[in-house]
ROSE-4610 file (N, C-alpha, C; in Angstrom, 1 decimal, always signed):
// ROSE-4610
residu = [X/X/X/X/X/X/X/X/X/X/X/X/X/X/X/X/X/X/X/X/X/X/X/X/X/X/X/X/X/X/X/X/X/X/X/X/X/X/X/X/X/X/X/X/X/X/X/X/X/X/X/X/X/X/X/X/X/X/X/X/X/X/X/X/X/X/X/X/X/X/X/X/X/X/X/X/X/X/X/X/X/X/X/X/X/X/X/X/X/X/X/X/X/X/X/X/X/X/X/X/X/X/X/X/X/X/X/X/X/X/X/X/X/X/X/X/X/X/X/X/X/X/X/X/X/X/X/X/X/X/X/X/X/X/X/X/X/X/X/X/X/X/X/X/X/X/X/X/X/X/X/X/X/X/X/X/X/X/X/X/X/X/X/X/X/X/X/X/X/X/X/X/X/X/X/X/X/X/X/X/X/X/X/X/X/X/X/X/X/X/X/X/X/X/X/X/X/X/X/X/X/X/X/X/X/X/X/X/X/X/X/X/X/X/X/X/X/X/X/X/X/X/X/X/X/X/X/X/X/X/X/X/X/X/X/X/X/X/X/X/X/X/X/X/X/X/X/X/X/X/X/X/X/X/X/X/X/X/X/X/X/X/X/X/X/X/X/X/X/X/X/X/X/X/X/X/X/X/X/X/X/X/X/X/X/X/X/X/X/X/X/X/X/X/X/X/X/X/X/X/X/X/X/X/X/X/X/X/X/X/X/X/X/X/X/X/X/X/X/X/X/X/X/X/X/X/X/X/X/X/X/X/X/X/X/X/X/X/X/X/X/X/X/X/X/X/X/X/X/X/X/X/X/X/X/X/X/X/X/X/X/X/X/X/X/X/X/X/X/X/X/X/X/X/X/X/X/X/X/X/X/X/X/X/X/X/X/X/X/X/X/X/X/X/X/X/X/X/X/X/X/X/X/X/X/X/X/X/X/X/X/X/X/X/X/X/X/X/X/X/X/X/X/X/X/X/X/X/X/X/X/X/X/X/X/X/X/X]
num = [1/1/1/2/2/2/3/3/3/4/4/4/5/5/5/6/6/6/7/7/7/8/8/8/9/9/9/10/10/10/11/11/11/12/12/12/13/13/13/14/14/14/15/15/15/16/16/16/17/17/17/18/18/18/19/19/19/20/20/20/21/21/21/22/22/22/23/23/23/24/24/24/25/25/25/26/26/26/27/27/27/28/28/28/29/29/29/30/30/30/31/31/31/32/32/32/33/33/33/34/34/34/35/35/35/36/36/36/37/37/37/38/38/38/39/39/39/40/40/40/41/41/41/42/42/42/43/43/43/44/44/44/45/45/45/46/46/46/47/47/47/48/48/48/49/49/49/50/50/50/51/51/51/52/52/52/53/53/53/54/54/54/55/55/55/56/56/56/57/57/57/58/58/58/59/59/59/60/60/60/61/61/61/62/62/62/63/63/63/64/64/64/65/65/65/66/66/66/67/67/67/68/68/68/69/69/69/70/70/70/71/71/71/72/72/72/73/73/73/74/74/74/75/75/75/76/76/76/77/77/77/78/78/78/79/79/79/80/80/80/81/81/81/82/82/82/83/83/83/84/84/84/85/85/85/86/86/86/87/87/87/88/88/88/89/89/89/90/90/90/91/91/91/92/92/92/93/93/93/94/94/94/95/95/95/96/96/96/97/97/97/98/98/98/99/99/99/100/100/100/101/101/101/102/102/102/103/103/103/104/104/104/105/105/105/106/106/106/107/107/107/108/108/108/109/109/109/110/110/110/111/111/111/112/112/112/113/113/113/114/114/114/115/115/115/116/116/116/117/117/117/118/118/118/119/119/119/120/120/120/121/121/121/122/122/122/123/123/123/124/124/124/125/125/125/126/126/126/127/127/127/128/128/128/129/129/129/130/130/130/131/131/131/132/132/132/133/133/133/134/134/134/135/135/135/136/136/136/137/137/137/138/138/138/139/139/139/140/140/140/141/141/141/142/142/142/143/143/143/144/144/144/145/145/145/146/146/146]
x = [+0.8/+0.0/+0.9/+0.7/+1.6/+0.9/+1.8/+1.9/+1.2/+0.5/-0.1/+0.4/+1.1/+2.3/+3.6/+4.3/+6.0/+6.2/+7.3/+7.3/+8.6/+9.2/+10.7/+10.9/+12.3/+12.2/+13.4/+12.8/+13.1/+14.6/+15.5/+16.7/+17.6/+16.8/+17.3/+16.3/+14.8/+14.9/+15.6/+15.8/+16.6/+18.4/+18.5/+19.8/+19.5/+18.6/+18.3/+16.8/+17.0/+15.7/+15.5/+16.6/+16.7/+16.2/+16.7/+16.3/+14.8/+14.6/+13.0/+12.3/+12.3/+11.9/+11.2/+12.8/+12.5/+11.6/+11.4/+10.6/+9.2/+8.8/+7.5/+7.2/+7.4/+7.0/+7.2/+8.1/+8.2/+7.3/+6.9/+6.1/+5.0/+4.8/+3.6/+3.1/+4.0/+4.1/+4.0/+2.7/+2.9/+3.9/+4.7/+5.3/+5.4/+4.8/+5.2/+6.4/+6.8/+8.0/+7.7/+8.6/+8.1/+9.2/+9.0/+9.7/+9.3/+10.3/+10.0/+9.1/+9.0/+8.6/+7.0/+6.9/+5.4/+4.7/+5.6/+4.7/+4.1/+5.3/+5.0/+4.9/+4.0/+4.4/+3.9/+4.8/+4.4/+4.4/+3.1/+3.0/+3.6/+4.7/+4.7/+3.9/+3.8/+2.7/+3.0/+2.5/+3.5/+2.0/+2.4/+1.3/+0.5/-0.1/-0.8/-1.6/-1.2/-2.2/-3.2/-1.9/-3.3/-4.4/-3.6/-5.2/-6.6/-5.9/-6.9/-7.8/-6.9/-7.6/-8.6/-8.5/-9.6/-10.3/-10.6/-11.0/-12.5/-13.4/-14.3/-14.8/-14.0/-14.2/-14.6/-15.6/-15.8/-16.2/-15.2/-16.0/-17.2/-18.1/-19.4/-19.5/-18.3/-18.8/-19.5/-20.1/-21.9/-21.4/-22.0/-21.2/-22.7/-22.8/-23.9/-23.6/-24.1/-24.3/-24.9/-24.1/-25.2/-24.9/-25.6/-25.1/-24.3/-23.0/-21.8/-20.1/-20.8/-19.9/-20.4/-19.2/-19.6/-19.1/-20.2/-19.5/-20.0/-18.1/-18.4/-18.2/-18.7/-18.8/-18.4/-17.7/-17.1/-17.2/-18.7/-19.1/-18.3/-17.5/-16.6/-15.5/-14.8/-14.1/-14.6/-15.6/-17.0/-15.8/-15.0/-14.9/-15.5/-15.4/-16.4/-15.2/-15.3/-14.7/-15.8/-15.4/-15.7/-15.1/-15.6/-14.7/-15.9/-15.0/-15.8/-16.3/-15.2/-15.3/-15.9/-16.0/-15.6/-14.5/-13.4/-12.5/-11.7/-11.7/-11.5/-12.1/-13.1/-13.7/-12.9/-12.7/-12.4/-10.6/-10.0/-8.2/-8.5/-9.7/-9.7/-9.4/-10.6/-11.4/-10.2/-9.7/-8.3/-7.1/-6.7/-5.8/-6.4/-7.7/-8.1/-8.3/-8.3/-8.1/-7.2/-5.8/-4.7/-4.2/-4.4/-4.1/-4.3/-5.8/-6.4/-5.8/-5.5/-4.6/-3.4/-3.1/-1.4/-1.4/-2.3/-2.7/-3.2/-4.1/-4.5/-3.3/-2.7/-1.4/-0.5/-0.3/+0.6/+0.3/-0.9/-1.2/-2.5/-2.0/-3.0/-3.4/-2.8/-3.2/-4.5/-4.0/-5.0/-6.8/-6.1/-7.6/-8.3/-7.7/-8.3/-9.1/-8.8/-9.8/-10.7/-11.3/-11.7/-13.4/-14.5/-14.9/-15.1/-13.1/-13.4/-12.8/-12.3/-11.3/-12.4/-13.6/-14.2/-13.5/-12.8/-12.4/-11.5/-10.4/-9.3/-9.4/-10.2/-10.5/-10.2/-11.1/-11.2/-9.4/-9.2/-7.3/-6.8/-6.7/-6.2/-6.1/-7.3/-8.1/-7.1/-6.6/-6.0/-4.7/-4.3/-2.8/-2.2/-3.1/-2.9/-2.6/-2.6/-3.2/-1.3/-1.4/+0.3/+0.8/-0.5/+0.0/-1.1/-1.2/-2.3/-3.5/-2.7/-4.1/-4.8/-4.7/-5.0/-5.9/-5.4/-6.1/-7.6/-7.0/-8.3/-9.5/-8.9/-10.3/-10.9/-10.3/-10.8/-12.0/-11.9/-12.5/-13.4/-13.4/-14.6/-15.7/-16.1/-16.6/-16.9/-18.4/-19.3/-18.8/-19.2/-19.2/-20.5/-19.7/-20.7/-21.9/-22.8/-24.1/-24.1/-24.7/-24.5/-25.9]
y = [-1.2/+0.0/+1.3/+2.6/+3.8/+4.1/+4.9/+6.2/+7.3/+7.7/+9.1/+10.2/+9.9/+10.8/+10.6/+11.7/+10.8/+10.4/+9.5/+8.6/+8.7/+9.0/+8.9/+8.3/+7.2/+6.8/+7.7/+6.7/+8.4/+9.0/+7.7/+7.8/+9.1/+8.5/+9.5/+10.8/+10.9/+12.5/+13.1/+12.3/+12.8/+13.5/+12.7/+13.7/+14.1/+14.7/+15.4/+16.5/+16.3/+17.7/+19.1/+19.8/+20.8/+21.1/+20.2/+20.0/+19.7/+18.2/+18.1/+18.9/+19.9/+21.0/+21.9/+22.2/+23.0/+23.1/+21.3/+20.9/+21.4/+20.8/+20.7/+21.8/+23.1/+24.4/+25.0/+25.1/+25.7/+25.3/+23.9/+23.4/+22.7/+23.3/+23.1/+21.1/+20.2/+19.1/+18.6/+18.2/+17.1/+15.8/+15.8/+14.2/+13.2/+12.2/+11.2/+10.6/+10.7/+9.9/+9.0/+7.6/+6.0/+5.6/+5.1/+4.7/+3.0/+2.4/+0.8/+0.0/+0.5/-0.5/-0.5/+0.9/+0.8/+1.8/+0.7/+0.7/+2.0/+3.1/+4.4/+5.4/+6.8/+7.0/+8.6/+10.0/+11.1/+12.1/+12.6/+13.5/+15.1/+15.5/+16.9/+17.9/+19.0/+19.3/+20.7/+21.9/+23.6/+23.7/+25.3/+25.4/+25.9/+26.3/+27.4/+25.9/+24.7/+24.1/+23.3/+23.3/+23.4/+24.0/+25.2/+26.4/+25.9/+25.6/+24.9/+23.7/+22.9/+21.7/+21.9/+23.0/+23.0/+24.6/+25.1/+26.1/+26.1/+25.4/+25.2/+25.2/+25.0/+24.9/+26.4/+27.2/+28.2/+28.4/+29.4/+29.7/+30.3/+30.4/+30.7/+31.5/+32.3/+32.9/+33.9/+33.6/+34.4/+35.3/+37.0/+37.9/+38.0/+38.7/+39.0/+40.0/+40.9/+42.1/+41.9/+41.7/+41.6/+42.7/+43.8/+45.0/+45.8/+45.9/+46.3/+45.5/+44.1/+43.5/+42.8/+42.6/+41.5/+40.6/+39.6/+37.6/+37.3/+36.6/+35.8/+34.2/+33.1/+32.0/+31.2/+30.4/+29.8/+28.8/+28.1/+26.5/+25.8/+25.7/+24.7/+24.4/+25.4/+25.0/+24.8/+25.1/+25.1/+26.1/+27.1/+28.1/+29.9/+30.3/+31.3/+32.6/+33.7/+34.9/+36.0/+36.8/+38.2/+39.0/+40.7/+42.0/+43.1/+44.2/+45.7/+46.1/+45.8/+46.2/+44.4/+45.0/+43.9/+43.1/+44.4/+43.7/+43.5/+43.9/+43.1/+41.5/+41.4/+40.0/+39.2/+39.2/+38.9/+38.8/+39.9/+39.3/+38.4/+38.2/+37.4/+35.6/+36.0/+34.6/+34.0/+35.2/+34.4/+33.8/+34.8/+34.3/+32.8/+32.5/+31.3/+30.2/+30.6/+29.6/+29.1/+30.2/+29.7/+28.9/+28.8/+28.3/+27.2/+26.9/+25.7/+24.6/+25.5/+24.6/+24.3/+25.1/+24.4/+23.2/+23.2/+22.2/+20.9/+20.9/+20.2/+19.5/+20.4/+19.7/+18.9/+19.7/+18.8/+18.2/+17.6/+16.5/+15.9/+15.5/+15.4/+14.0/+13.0/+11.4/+11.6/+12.2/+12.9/+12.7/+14.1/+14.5/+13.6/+13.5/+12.2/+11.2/+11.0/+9.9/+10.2/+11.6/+12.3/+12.8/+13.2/+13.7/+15.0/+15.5/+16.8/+16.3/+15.3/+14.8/+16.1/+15.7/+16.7/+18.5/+18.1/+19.9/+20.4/+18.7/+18.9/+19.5/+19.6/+20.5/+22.1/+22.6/+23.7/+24.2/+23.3/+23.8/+23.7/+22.9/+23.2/+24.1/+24.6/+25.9/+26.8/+26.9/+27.9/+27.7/+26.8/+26.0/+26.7/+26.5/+27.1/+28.7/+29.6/+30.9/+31.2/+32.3/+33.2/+33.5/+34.2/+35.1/+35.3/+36.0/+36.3/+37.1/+37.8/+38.6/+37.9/+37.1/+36.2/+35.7/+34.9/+34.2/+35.0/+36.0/+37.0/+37.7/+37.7/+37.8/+36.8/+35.3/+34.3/+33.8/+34.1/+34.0/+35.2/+36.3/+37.0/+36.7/+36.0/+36.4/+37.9/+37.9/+39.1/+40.1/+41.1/+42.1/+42.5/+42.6/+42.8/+43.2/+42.7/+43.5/+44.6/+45.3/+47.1/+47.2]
z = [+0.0/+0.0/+0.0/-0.7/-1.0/+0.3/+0.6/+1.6/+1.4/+1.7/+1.5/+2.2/+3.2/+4.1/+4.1/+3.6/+3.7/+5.5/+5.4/+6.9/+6.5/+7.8/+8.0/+9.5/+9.4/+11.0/+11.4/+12.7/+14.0/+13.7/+13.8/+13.7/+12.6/+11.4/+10.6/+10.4/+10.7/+10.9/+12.1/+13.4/+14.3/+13.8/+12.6/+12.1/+11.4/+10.5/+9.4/+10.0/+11.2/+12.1/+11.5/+11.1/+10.5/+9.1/+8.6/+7.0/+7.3/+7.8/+8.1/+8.4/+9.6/+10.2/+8.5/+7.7/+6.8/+5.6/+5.7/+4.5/+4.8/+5.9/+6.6/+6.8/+7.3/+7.2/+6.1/+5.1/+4.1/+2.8/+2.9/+1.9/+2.8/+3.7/+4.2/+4.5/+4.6/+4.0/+5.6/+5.8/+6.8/+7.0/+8.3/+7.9/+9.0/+8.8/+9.6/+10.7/+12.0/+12.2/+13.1/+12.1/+12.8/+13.3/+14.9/+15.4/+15.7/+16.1/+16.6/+15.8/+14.7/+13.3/+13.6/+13.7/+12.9/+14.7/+15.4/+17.4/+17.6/+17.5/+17.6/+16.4/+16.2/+15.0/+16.0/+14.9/+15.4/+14.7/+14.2/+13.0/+13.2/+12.3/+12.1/+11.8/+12.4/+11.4/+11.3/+10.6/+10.7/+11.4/+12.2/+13.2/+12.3/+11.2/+10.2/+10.0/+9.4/+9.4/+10.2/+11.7/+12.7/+13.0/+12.6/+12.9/+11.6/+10.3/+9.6/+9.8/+10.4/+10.8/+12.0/+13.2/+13.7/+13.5/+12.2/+12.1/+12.4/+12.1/+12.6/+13.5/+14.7/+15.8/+16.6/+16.7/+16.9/+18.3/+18.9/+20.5/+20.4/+21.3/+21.8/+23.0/+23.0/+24.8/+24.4/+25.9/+26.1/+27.3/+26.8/+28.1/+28.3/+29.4/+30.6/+31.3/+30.9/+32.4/+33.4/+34.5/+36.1/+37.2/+37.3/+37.9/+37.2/+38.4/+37.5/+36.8/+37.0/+36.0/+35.2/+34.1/+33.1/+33.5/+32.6/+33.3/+31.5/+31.6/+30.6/+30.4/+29.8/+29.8/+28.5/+28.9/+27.2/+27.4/+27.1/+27.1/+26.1/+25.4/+24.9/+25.7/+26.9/+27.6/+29.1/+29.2/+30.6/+31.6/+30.8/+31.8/+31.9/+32.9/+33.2/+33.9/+33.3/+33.9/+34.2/+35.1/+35.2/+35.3/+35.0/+35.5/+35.2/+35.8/+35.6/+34.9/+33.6/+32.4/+31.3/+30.2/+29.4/+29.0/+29.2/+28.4/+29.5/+30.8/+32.1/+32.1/+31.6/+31.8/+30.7/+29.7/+28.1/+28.6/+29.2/+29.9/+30.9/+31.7/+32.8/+31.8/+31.0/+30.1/+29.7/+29.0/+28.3/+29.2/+30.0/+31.1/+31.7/+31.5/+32.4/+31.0/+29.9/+28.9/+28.5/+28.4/+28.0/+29.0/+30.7/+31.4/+32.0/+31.4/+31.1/+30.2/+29.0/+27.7/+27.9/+28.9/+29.2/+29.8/+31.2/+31.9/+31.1/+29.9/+29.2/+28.8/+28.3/+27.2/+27.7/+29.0/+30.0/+30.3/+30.4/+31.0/+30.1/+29.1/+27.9/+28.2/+28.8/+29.1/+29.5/+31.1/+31.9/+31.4/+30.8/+30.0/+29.1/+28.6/+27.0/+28.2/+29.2/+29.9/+30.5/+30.3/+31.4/+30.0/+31.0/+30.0/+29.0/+30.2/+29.2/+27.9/+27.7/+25.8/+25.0/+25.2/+24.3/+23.7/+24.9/+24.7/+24.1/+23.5/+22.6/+21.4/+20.6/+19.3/+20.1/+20.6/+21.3/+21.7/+22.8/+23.3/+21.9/+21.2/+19.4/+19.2/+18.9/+18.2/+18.6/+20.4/+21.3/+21.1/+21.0/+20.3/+19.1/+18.0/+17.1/+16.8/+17.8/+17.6/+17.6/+16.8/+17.5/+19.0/+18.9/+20.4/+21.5/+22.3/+23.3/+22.9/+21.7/+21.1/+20.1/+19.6/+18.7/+19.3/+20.3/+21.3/+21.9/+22.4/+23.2/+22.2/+20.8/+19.8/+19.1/+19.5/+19.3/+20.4/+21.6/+22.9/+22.9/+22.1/+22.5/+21.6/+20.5/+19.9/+19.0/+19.1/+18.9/+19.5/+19.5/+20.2/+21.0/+22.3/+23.4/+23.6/+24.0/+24.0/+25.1/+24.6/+25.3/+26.4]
């Protein structure tokens, strides 16, 4: 059966990393690396086409005025911030998502057994982003209701 992914074992992309590195981001070329004859395998991937792969994946947070703060909620990650402002709530949200996703990542066994696995698309989505502002306009949605 052909390959639909180039596969390299570990050994030799482990000496040829740089060049590999180069291919795979520069030509966008996903690649395979197999180790222990088949046992383990670990896909490369450039982060731009992760962001493709869970582009679909769209937050949903819902802000709420109650008095004098906003509370906002991001049921794909079932976490919830508030603040004064909006955009006090929205640095809260984010500060509490990215920090979520690290925890996730680090401990990804963890999770996958748990019934948040669901939420791996979503930390992706966050995975994928550049930077923190990336991040915090991906987490606000809409724009706030006044």
């Amino acid at each position: 059966m052909t390959q639909v992914i180039t596969t390299h074992q570990f050994t030799e992309a482990k000496a040829g990393l740089s060049d590999l590195m180069t291919d795979v981001i520069r030509h966008q070329r996903p690649t395979l690396i197999d180790r222990h004859g088949g046992k383990e395998n670990m896909l490369l991937l450039p982060q731009a086409l992760l962001g493709l792969l869970v582009a679909d994946h769209e937050f949903s947070t819902r802000a709420t005025r109650e008095g004098d703060e906003w509370l906002l909620f991001c049921p794909e990650l079932n976490i919830a911030a508030a603040g004064e402002t909006f955009d006090e709530a929205l640095d809260d949200l984010t500060e509490s998502a990215e920090a979520y996703a690290r925890d996730f990542i680090n401990r990804m066994a963890f999770f996958l057994e748990t019934d948040r696995a669901a939420h791996l698309p979503w930390i992706m989505r966050l995975a994928a982003c550049s930077d923190e502002d990336e991040r915090r306009d991906l987490l606000a949605g809409s724009p706030p209701p006044q």
